[in-house]
C-alpha positions in Angstrom: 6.2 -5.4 3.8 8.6 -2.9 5.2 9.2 0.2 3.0 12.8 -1.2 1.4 11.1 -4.3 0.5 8.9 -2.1 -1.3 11.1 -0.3 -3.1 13.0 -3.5 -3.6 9.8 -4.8 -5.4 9.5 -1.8 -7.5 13.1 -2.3 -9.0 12.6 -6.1 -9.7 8.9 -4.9 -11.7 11.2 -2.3 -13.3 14.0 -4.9 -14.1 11.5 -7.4 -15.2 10.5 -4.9 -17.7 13.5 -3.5 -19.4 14.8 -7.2 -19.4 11.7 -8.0 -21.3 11.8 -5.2 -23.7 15.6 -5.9 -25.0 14.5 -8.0 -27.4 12.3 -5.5 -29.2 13.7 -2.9 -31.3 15.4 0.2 -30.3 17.7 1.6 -27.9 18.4 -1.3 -25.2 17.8 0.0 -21.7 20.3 0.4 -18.8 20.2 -2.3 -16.8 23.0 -1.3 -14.5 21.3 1.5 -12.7 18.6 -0.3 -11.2 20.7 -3.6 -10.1 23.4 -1.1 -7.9 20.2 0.2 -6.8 19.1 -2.9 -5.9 22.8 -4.0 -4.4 22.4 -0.3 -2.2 18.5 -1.6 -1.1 19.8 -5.1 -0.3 21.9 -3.5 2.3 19.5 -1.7 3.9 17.1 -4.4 4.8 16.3 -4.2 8.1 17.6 -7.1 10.9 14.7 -10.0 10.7 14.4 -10.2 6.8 13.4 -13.3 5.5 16.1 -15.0 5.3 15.0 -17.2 1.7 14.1 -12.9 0.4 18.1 -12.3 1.7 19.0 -15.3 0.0 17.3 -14.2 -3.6 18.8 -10.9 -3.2 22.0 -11.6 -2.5 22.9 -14.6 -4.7 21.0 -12.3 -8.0 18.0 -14.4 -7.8 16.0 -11.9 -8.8 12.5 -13.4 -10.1 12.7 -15.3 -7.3 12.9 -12.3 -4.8 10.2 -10.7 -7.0 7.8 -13.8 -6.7 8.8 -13.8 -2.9 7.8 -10.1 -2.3 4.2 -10.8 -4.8 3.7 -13.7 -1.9 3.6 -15.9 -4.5 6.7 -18.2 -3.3 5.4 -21.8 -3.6 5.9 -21.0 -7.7 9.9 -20.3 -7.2 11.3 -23.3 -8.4 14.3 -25.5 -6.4 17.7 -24.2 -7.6 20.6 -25.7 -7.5 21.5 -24.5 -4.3 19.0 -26.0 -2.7 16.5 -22.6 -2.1 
């Protein structure tokens, strides 16, 4: 795992958590600092990528780009698109 993927993985486990916490009480977190930071990792993957992980990222797939980078891809299920 390159070091953008990593830090691609880290935003997705810090997006899956402030999504999760918005329906508890309190202040609702920002969501829209870490999806441009994940638009501004996204384009610094390097040449190679996998192209299903480019796929994820870039249609806003992004428990399936998380699952992808955990190695656990054979749970994504088949969208619509056909990925």
């Amino acid at each position: 795992m390159t070091d953008t993927e990593k830090s691609i993985l880290d935003s997705l486990t810090q997006l899956d958590r402030a999504a999760k916490s918005m329906s508890g009480p309190g202040p609702k977190p920002d969501l829209g600092g870490i999806l441009a930071r994940l638009d501004t990792l996204t384009t610094q993957l390097p040449r190679g990528t996998d192209p299903n992980l480019l796929h994820y990222l870039h249609r806003k797939s992004y428990e399936k780009a998380r699952l992808f980078l955990l190695g656990r891809e054979a749970e994504n299920a088949r969208g619509s698109c056909g990925h």
